[in-house]
Every structure is written in structure tokens, then in C-alpha cells.
Biopython code that builds the backbone (N, CA, C, O; Angstrom):
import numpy as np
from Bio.PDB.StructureBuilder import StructureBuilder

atoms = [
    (1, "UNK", "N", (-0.400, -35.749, -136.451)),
    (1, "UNK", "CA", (-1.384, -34.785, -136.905)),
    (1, "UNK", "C", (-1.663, -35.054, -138.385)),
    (1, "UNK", "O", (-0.845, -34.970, -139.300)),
    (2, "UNK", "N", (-3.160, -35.445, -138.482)),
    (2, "UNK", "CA", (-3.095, -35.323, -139.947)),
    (2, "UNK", "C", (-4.646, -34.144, -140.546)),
    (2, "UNK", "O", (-5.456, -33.559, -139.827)),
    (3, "UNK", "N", (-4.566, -34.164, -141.879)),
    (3, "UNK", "CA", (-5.812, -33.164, -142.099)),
    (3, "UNK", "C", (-5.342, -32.002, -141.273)),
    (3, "UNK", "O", (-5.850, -31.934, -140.154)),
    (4, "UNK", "N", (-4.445, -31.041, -141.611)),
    (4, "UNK", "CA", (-4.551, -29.768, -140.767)),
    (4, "UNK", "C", (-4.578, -29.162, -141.660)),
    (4, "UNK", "O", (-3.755, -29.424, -142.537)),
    (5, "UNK", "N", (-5.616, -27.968, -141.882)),
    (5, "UNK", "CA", (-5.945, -26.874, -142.431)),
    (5, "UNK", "C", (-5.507, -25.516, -142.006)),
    (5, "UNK", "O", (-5.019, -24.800, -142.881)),
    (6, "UNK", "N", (-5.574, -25.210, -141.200)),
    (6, "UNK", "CA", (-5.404, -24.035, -140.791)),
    (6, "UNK", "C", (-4.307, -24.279, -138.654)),
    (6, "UNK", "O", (-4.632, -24.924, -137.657)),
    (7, "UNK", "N", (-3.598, -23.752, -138.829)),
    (7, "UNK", "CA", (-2.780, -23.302, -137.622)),
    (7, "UNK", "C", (-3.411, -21.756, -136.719)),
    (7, "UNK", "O", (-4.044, -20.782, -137.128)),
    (8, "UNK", "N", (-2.984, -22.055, -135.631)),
    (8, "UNK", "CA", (-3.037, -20.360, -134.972)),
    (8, "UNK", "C", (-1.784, -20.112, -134.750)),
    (8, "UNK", "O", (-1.228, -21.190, -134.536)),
    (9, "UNK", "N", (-0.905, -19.075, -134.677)),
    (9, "UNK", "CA", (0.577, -18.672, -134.588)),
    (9, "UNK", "C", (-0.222, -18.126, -133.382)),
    (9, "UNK", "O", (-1.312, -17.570, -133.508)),
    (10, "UNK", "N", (0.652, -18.408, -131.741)),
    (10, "UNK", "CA", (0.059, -17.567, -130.729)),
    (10, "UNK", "C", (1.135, -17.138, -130.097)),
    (10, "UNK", "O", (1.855, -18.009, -129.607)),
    (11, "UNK", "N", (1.603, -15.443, -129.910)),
    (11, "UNK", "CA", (2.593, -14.911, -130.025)),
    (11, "UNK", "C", (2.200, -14.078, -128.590)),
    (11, "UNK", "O", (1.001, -13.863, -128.412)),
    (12, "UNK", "N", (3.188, -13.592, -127.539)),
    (12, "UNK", "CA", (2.861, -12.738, -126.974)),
    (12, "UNK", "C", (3.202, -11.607, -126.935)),
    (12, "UNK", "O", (4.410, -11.388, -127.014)),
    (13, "UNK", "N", (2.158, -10.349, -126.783)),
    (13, "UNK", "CA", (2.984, -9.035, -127.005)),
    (13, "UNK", "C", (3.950, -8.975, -126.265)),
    (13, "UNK", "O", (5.058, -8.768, -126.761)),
    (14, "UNK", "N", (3.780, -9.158, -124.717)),
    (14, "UNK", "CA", (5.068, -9.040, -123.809)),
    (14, "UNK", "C", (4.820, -10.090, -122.927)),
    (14, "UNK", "O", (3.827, -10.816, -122.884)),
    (15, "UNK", "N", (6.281, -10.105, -121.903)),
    (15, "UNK", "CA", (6.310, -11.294, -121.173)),
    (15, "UNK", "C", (5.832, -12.427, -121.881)),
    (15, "UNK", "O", (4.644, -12.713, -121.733)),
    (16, "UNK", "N", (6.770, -13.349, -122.866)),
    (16, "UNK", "CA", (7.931, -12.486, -123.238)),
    (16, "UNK", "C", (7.577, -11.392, -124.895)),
    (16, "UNK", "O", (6.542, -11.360, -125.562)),
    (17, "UNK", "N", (8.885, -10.634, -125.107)),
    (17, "UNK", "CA", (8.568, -9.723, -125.564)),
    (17, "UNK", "C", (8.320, -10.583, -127.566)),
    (17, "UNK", "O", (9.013, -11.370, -128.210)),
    (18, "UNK", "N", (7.183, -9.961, -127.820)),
    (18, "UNK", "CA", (6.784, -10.100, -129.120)),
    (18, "UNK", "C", (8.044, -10.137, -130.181)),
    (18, "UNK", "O", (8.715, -9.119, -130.355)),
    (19, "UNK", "N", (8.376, -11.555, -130.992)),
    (19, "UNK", "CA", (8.943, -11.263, -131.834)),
    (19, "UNK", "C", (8.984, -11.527, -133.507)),
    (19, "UNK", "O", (8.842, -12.600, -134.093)),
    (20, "UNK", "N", (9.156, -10.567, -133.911)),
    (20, "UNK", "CA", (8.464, -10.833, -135.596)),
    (20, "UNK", "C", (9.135, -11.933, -136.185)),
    (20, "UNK", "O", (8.557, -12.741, -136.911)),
    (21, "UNK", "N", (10.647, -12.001, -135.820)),
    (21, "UNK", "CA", (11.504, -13.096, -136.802)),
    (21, "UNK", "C", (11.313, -14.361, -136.255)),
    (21, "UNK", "O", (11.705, -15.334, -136.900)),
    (22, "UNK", "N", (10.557, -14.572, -134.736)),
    (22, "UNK", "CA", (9.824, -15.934, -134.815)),
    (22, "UNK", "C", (8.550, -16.029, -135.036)),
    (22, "UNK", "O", (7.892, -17.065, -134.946)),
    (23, "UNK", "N", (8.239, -15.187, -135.269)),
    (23, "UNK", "CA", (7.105, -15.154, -136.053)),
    (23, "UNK", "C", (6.877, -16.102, -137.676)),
    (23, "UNK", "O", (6.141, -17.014, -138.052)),
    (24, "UNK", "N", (8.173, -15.107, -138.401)),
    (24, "UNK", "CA", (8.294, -14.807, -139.721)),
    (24, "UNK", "C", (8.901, -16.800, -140.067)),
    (24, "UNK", "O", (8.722, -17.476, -141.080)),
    (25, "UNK", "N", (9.287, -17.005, -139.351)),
    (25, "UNK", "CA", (10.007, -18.618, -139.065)),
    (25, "UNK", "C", (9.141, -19.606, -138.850)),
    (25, "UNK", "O", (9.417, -20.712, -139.315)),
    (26, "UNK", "N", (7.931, -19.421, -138.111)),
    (26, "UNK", "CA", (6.635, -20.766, -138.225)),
    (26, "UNK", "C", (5.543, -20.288, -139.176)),
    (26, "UNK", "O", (4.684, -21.082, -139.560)),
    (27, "UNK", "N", (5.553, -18.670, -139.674)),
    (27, "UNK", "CA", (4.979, -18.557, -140.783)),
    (27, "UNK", "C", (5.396, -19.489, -142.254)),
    (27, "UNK", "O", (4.608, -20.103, -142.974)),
    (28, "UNK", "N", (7.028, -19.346, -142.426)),
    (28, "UNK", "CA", (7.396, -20.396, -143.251)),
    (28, "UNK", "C", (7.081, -22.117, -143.017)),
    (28, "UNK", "O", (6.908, -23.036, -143.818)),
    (29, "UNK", "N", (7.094, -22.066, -141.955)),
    (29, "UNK", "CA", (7.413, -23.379, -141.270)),
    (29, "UNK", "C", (5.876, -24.026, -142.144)),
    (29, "UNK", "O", (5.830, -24.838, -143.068)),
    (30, "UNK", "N", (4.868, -23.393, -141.520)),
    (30, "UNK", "CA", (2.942, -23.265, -141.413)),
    (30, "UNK", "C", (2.927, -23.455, -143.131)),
    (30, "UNK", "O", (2.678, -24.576, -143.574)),
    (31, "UNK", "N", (3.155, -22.509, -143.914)),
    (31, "UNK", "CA", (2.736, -22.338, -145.379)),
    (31, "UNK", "C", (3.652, -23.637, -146.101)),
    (31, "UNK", "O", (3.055, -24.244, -146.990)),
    (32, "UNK", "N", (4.746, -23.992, -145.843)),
    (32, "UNK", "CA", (5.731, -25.226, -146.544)),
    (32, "UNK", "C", (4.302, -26.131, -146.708)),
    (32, "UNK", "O", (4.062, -26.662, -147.793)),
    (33, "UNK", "N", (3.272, -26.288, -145.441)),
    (33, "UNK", "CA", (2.885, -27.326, -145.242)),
    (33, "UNK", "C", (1.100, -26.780, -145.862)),
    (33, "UNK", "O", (0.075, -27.430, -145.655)),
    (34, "UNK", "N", (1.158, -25.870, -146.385)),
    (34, "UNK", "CA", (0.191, -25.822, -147.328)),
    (34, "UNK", "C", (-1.332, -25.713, -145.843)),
    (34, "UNK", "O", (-2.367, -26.371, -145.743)),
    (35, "UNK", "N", (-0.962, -24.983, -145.266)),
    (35, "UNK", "CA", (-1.125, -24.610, -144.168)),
    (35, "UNK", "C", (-1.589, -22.871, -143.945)),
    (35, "UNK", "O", (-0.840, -21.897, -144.024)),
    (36, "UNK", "N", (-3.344, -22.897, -143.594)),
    (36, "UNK", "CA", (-3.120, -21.489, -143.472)),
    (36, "UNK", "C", (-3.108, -20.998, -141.945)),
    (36, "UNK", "O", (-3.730, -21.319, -140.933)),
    (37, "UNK", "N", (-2.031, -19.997, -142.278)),
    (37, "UNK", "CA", (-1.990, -19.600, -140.631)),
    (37, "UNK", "C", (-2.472, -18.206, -139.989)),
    (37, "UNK", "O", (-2.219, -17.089, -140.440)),
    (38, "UNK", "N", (-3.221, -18.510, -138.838)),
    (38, "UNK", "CA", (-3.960, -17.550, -138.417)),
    (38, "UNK", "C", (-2.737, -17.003, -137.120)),
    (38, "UNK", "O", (-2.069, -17.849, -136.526)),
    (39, "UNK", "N", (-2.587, -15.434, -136.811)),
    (39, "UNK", "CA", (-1.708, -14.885, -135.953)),
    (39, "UNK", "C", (-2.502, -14.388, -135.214)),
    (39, "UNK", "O", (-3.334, -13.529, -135.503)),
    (40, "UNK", "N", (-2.229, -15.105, -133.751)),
    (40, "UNK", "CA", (-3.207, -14.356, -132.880)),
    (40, "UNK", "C", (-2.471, -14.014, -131.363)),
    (40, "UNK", "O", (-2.313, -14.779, -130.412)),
    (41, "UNK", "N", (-2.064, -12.502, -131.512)),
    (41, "UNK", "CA", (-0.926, -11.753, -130.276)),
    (41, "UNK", "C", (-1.896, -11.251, -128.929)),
    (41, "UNK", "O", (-2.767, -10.401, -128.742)),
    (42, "UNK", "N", (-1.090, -12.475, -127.988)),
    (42, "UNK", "CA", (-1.921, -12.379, -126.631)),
    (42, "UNK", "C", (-1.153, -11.075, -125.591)),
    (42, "UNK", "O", (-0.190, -10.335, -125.793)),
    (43, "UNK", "N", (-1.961, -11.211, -124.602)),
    (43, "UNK", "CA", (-0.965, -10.247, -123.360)),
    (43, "UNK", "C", (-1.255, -8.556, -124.124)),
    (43, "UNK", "O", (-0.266, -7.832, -124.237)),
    (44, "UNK", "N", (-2.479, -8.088, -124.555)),
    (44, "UNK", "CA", (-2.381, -6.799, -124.982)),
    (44, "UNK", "C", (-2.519, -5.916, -123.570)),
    (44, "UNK", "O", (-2.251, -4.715, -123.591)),
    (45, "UNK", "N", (-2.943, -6.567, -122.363)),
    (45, "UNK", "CA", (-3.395, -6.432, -121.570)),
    (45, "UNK", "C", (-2.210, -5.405, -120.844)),
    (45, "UNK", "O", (-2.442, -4.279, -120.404)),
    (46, "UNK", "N", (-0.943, -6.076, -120.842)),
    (46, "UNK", "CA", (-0.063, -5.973, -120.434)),
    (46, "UNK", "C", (0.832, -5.104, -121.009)),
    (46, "UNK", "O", (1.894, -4.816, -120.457)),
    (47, "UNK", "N", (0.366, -4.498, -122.468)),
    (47, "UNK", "CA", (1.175, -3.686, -122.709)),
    (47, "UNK", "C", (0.120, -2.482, -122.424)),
    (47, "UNK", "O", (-1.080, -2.278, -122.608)),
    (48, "UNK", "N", (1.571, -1.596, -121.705)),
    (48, "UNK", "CA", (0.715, -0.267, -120.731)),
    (48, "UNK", "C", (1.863, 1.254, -121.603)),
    (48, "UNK", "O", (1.636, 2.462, -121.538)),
    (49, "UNK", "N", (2.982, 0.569, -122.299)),
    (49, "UNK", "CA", (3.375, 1.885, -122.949)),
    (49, "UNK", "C", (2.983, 1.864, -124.040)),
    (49, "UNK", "O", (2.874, 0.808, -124.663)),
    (50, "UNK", "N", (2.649, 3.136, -124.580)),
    (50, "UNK", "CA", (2.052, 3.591, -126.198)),
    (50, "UNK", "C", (2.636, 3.403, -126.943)),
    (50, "UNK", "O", (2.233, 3.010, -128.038)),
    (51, "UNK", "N", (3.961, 3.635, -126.608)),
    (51, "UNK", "CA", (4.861, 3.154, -128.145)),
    (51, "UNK", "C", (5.115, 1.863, -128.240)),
    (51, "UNK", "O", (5.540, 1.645, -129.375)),
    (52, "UNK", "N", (5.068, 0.970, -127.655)),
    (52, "UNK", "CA", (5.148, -0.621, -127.779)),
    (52, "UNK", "C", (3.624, -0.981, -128.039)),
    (52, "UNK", "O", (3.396, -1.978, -128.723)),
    (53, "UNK", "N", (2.616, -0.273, -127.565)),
    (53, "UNK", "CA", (1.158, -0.609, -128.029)),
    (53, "UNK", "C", (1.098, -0.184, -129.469)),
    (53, "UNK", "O", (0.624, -1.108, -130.129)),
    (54, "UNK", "N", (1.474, 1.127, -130.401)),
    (54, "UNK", "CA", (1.515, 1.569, -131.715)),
    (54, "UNK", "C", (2.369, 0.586, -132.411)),
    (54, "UNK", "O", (2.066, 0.122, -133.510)),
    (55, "UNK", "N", (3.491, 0.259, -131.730)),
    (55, "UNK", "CA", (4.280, -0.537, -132.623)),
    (55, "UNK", "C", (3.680, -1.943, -132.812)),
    (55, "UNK", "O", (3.854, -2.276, -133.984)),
    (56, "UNK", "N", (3.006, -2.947, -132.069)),
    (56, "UNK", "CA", (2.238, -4.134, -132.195)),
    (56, "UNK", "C", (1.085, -3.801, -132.962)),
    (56, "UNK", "O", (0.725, -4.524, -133.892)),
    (57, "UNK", "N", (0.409, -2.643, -132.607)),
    (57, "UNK", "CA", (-0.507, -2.744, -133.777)),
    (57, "UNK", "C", (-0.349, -2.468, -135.072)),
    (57, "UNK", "O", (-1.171, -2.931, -135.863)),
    (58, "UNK", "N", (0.767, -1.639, -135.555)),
    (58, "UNK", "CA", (1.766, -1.509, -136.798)),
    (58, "UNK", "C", (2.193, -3.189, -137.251)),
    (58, "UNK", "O", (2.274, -3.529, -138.431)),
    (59, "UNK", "N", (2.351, -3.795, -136.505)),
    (59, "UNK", "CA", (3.203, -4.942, -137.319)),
    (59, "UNK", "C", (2.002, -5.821, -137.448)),
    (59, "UNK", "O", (1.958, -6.496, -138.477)),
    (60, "UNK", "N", (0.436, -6.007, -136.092)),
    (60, "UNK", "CA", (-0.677, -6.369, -136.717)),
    (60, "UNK", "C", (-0.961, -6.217, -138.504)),
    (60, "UNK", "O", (-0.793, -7.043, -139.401)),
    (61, "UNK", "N", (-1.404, -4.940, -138.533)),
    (61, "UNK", "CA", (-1.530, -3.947, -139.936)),
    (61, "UNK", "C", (-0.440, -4.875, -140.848)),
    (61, "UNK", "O", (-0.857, -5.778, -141.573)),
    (62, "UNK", "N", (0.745, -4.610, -140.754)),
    (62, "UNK", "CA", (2.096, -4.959, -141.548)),
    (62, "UNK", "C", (1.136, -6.460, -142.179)),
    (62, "UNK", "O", (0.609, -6.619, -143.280)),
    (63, "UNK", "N", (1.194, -7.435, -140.927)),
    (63, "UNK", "CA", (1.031, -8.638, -141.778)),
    (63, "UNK", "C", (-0.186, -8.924, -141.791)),
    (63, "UNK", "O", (-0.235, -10.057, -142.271)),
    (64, "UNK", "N", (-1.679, -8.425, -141.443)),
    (64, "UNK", "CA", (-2.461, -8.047, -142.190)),
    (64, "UNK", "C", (-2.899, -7.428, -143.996)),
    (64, "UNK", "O", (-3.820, -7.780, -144.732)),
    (65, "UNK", "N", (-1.889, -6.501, -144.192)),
    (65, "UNK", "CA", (-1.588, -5.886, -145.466)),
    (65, "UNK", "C", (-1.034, -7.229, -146.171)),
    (65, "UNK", "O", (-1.161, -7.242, -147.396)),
    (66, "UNK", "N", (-0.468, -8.306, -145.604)),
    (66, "UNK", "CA", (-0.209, -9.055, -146.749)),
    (66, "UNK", "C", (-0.721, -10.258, -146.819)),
    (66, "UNK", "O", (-0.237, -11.136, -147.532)),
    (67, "UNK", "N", (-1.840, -10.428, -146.021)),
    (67, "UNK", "CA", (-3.098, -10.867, -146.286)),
    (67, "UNK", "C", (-3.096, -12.349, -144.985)),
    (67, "UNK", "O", (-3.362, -13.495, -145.347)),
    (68, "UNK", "N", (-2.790, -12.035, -143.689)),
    (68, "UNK", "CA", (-2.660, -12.852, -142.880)),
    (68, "UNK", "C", (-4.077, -12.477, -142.161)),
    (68, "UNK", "O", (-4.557, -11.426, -142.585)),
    (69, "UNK", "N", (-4.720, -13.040, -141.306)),
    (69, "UNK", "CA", (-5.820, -13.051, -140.129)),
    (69, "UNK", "C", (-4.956, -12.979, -138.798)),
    (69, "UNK", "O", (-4.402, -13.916, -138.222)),
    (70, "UNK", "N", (-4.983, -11.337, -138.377)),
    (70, "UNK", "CA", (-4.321, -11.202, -136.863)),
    (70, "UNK", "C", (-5.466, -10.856, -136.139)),
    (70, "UNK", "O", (-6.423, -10.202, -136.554)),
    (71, "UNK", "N", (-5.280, -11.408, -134.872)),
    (71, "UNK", "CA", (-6.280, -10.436, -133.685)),
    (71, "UNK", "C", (-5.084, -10.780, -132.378)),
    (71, "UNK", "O", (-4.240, -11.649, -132.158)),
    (72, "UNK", "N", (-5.697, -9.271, -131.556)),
    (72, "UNK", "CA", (-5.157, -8.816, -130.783)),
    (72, "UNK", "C", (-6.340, -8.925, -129.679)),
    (72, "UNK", "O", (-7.389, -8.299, -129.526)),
    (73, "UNK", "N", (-5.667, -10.082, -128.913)),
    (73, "UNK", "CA", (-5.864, -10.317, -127.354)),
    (73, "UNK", "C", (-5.632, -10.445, -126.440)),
    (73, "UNK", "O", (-4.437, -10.627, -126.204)),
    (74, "UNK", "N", (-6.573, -10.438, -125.339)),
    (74, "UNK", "CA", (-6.592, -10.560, -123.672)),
    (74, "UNK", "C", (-7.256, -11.209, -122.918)),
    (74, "UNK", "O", (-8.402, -10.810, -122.709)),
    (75, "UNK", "N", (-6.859, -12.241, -122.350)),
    (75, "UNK", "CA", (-7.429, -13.638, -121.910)),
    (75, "UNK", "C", (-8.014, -12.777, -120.985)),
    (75, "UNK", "O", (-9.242, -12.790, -120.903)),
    (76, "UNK", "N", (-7.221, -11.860, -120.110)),
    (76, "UNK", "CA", (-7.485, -11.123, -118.894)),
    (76, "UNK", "C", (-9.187, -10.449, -118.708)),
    (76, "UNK", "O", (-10.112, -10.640, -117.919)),
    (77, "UNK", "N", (-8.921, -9.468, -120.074)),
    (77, "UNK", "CA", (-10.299, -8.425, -120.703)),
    (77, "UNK", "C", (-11.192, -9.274, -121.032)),
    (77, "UNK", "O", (-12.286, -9.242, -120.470)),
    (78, "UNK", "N", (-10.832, -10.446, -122.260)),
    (78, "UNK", "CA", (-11.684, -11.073, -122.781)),
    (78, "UNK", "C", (-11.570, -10.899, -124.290)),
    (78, "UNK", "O", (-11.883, -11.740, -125.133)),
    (79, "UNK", "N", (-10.900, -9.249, -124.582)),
    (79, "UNK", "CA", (-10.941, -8.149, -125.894)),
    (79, "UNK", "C", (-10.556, -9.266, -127.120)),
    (79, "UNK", "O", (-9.817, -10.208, -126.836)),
    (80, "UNK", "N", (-10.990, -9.141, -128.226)),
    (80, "UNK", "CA", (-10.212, -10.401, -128.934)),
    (80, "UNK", "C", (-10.680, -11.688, -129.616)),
    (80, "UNK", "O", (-10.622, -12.075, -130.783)),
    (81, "UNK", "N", (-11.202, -12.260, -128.393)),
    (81, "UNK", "CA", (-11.578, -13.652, -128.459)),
    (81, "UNK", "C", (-12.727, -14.068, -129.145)),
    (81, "UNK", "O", (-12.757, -15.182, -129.668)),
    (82, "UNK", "N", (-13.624, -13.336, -129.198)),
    (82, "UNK", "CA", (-14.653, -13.944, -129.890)),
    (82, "UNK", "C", (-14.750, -13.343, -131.333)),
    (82, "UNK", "O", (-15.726, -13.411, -132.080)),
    (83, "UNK", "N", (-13.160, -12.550, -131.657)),
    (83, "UNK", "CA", (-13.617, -12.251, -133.044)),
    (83, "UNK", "C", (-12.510, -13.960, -133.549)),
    (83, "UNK", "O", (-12.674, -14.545, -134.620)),
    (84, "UNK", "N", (-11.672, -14.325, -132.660)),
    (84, "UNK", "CA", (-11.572, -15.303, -133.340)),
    (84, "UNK", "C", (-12.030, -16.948, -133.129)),
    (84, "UNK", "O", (-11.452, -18.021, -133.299)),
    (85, "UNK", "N", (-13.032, -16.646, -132.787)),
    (85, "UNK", "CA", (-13.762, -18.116, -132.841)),
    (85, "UNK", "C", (-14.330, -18.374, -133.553)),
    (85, "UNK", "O", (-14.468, -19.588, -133.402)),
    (86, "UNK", "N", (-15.116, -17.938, -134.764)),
    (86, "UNK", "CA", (-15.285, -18.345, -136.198)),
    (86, "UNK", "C", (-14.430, -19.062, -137.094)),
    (86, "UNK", "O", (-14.688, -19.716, -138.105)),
    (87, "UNK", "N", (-13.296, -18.787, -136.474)),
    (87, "UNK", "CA", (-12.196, -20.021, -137.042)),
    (87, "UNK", "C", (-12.252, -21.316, -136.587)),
    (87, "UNK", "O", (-11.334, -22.052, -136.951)),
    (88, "UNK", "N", (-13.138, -21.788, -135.854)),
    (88, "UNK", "CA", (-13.085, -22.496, -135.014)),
    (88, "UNK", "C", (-14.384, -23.675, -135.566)),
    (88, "UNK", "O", (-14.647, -24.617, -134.819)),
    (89, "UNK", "N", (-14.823, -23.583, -136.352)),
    (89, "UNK", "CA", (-16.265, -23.687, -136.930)),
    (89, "UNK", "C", (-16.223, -24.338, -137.962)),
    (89, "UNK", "O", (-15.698, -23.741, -138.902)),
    (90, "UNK", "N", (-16.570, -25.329, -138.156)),
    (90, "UNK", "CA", (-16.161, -26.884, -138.819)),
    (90, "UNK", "C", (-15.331, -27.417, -138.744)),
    (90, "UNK", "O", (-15.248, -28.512, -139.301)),
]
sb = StructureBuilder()
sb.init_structure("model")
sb.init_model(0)
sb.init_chain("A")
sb.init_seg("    ")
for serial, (resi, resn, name, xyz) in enumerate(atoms, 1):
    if name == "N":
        sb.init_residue(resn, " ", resi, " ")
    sb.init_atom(name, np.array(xyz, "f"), 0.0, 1.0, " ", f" {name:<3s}", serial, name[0])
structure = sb.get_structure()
């Protein structure tokens, strides 16, 4: 791989279950390499309890607030996807 600009981190909310500290681990991994990384948490589809739906969108927000690009999708719905295909564009 050469010339990489930008990464997608693609994480799932569940099955299996969403996790921040591997998250927080190819975020380092991504930025060492001068690398910006976009987080994009699939399977929203699938989360059907509220408090695991509040809590993913809390940690969205979380690393949003410190200035990451998250979206929250569903291959299933569709919900998601076309806000991130502008990344996609040159």
C-alpha cells in the first residue's frame, strides 16, 4: 500500500459486540502513519435495546468531540451510507 490518506476503522455495533479499546488501538495504529481515520460502526440495525443503542451513540459523540468522522450504519436499511461516500471522492 502506498499513498494512503485516509483509512475507514469499520467496527460493528454487535455481532460481534462493539469495542472501543480496539478501536482506540488502530486509531493509534492509523495516526503513527500520518493517516486520517474515518470510524464507521456497522450492524445499527441489529441493535434493538436502547441502552446499548444510547451507549453507541454516546461513544459516536465521545470520538466525534475529539474531532474524528463517525457514521452510524446499516447495510440492511441502507441508513448511513451515503453520508459516507463523499469520502470516497478523489
Amino acid at each position: 500500500i502506498s499513498n494512503v490518506d485516509q483509512a475507514v476503522l469499520v467496527f460493528s455495533a454487535k455481532e460481534p459486540t462493539f469495542s472501543t479499546s480496539l478501536l482506540d488501538r488502530f486509531l493509534v495504529l492509523v495516526e503513527a502513519g500520518d493517516i486520517r481515520p474515518i470510524i464507521c460502526i456497522t450492524k445499527m440495525d441489529l441493535v434493538d435495546d436502547d441502552a446499548l443503542k444510547e451507549q453507541i451513540h454516546q461513544y459516536a459523540e465521545d470520538y466525534r468531540n475529539i474531532g474524528y468522522s463517525v457514521y452510524l450504519t446499516s447495510m440492511k436499511s441502507g441508513r448511513g451510507i451515503e453520508d459516507i461516500i463523499p469520502h470516497f471522492q478523489d
